[in-house]
Legacy VTK file of the C-alpha trace (Angstrom):
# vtk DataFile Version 3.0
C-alpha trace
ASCII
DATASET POLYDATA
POINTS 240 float
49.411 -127.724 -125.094
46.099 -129.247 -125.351
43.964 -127.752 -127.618
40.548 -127.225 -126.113
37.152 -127.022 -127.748
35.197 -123.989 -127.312
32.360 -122.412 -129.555
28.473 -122.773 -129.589
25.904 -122.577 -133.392
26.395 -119.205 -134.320
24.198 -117.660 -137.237
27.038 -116.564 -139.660
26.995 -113.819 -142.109
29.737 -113.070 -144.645
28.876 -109.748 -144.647
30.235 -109.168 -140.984
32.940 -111.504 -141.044
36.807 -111.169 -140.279
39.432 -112.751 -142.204
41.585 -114.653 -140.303
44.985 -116.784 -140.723
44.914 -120.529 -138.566
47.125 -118.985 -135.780
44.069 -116.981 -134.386
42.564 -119.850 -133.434
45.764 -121.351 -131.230
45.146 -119.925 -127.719
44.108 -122.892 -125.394
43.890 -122.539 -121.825
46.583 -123.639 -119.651
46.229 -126.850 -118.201
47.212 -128.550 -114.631
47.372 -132.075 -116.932
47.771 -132.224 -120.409
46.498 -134.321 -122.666
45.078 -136.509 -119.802
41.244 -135.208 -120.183
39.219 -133.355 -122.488
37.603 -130.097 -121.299
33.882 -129.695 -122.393
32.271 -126.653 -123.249
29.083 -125.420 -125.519
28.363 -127.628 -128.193
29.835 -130.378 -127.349
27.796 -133.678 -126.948
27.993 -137.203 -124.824
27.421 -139.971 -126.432
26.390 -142.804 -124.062
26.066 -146.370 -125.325
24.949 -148.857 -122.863
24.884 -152.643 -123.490
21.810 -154.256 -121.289
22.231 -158.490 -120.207
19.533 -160.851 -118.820
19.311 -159.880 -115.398
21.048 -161.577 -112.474
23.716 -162.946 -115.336
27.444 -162.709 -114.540
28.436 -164.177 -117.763
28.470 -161.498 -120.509
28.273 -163.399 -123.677
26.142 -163.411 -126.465
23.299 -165.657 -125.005
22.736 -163.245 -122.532
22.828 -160.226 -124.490
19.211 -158.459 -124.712
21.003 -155.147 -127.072
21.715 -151.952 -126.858
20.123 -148.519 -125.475
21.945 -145.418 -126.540
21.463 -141.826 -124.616
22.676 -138.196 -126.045
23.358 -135.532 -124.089
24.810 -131.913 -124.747
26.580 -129.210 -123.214
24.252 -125.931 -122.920
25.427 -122.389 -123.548
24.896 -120.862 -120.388
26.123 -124.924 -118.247
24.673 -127.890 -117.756
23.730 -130.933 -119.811
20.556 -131.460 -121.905
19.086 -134.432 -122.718
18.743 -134.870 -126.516
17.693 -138.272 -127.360
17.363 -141.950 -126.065
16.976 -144.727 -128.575
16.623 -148.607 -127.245
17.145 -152.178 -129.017
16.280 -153.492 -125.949
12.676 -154.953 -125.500
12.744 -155.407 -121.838
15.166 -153.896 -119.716
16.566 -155.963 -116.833
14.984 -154.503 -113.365
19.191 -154.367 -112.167
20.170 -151.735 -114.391
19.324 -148.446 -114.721
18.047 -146.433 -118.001
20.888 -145.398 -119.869
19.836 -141.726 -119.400
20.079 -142.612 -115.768
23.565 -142.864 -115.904
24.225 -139.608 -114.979
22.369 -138.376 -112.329
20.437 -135.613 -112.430
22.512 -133.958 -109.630
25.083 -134.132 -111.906
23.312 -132.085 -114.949
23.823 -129.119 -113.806
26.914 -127.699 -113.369
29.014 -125.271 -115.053
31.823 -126.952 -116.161
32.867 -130.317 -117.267
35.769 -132.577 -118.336
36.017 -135.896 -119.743
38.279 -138.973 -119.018
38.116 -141.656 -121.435
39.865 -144.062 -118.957
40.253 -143.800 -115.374
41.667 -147.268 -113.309
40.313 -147.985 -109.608
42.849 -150.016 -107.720
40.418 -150.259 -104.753
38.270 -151.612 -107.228
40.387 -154.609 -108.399
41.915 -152.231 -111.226
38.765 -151.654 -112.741
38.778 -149.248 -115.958
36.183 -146.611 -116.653
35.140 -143.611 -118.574
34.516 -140.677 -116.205
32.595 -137.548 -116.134
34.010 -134.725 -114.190
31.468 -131.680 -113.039
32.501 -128.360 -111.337
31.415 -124.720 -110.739
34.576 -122.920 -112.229
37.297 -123.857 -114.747
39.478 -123.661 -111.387
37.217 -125.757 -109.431
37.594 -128.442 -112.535
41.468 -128.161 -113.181
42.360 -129.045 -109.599
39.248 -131.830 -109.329
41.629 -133.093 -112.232
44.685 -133.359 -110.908
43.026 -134.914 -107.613
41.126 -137.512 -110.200
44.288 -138.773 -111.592
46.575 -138.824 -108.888
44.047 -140.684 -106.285
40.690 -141.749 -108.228
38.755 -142.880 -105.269
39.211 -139.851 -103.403
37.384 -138.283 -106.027
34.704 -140.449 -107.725
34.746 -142.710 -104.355
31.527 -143.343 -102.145
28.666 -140.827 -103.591
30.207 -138.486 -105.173
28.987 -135.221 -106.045
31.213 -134.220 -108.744
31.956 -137.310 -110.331
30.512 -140.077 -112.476
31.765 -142.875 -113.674
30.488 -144.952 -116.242
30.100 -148.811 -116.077
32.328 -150.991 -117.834
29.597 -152.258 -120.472
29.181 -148.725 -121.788
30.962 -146.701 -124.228
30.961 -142.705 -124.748
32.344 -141.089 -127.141
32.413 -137.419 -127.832
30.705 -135.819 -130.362
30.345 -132.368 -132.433
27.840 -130.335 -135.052
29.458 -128.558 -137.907
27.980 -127.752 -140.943
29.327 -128.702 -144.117
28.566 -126.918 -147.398
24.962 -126.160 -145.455
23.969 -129.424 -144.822
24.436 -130.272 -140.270
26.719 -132.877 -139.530
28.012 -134.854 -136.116
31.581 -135.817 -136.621
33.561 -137.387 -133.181
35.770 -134.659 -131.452
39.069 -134.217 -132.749
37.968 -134.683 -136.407
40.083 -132.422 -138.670
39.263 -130.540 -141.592
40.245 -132.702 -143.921
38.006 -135.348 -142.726
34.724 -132.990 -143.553
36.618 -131.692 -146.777
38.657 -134.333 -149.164
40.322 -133.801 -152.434
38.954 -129.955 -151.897
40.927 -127.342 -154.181
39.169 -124.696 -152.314
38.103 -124.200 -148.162
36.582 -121.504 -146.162
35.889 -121.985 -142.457
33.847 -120.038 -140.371
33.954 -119.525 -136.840
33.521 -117.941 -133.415
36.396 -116.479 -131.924
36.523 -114.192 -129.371
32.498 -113.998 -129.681
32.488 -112.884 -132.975
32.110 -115.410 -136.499
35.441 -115.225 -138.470
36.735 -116.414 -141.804
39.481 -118.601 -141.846
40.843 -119.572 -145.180
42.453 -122.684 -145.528
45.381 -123.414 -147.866
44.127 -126.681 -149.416
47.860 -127.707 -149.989
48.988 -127.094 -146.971
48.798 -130.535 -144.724
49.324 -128.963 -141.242
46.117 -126.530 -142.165
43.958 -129.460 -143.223
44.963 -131.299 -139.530
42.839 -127.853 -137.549
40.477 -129.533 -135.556
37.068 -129.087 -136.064
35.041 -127.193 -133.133
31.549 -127.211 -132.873
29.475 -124.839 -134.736
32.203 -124.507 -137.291
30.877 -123.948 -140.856
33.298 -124.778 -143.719
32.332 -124.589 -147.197
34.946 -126.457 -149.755
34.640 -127.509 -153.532
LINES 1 241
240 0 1 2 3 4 5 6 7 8 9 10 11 12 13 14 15 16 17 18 19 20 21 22 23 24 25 26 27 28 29 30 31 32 33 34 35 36 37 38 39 40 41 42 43 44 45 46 47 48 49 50 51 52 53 54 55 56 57 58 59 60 61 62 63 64 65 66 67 68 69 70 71 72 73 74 75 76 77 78 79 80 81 82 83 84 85 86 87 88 89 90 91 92 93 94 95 96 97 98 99 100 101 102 103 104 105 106 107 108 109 110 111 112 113 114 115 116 117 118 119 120 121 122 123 124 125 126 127 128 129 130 131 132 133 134 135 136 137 138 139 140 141 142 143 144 145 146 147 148 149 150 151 152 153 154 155 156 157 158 159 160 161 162 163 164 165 166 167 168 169 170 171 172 173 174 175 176 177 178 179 180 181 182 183 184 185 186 187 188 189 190 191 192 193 194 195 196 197 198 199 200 201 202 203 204 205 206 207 208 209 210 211 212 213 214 215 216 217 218 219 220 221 222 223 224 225 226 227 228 229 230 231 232 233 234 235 236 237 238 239
């Protein structure tokens, strides 16, 4: 079962914590399709790299490469997507290509729930291959857009679409989470582990929301399935 990332920046006090063993945290929701998508929820953030080329150009080389323009967006609390941050290498953006924050509509901002597909082929479209964002007003809404997405793409994200968009072969998004490590904020790419935030430790304490609460998880150090737990965002682990 896929395991799905949920949780939002908490403030987090020891004093009202729980103590908590790894299994409390294995509870995902039932999918249509596994492992085909990723569902996102609070916390989570898009990141959206575009690469921009001399306009009119069909050739995609180096000579007509003008750089890069990079877009963040992240999933709110209550749904929808926020614009964090654009950042451009480009000096003059060709007038045939929108702004990399453009790339998803507005229309598309504001919806409840999403999921992510990091490749989606379009026969229609000569077996093209693209990331695609998938928006919907309830998790049931989204599980059977699913489905439809990746048994007939076009009926889906074809024509204008209202729940879909799909991102353009020169760009690249990745996903992206905040955790906090030993009190210092840090963005680490979705399905980091533990271990990746915490090497060599001889000591690890994670806290977490579960259930709407923060919790205290401790993790056994020497214990190589506990250092694989995924990081979620808003986690706070603390190691030495």
């Amino acid at each position: 079962m896929r395991t799905l990332l949920v949780g939002l920046v908490l403030l987090f006090s020891v004093s009202c914590t729980v103590k908590h063993t790894a299994e409390s945290f294995r509870a995902p929701r039932a999918k249509p399709v596994q492992d085909a998508w990723v569902e996102l929820l609070p916390g989570m953030e898009l990141r959206i790299e575009n690469a921009y080329y001399r306009e009119g150009t069909t050739r995609r080389g180096l000579a007509n490469f003008l750089g890069t323009a990079i877009a963040r967006f992240q999933v709110r609390p209550k749904g929808g997507l926020r614009l964090l941050s654009v950042q451009s290498s480009v000096n003059r953006r060709p007038a045939d290509e929108p702004p990399v924050q453009q790339l998803i509509p507005t229309s598309q901002r504001r919806y409840l729930h999403y999921g992510f597909f990091f490749a989606v082929v379009f026969r229609q479209k000569g077996g093209t291959q693209g990331s695609v964002l998938l928006g919907a007003g309830s998790t049931d809404e989204l599980d059977r857009l699913a489905t439809q997405l990746l048994r007939d793409p076009e009926s889906i994200c074809g024509g204008k679409s209202i729940h879909c968009t799909v991102f353009p072969e020169t760009c690249t998004v990745s996903l992206d989470l905040e955790v906090v490590v030993n009190g210092a904020p840090r963005t680490v790419l979705w399905g980091s582990s533990v271990a990746s935030v915490a090497p060599r430790a001889r000591q690890i304490e994670l806290l977490r929301s579960a259930g709407g609460r923060p919790t205290r998880l401790e993790i056994d150090p020497n214990n190589p399935n506990a250092l694989r737990l995924a990081l979620k965002p808003g986690d706070r682990i603390n190691w030495e």
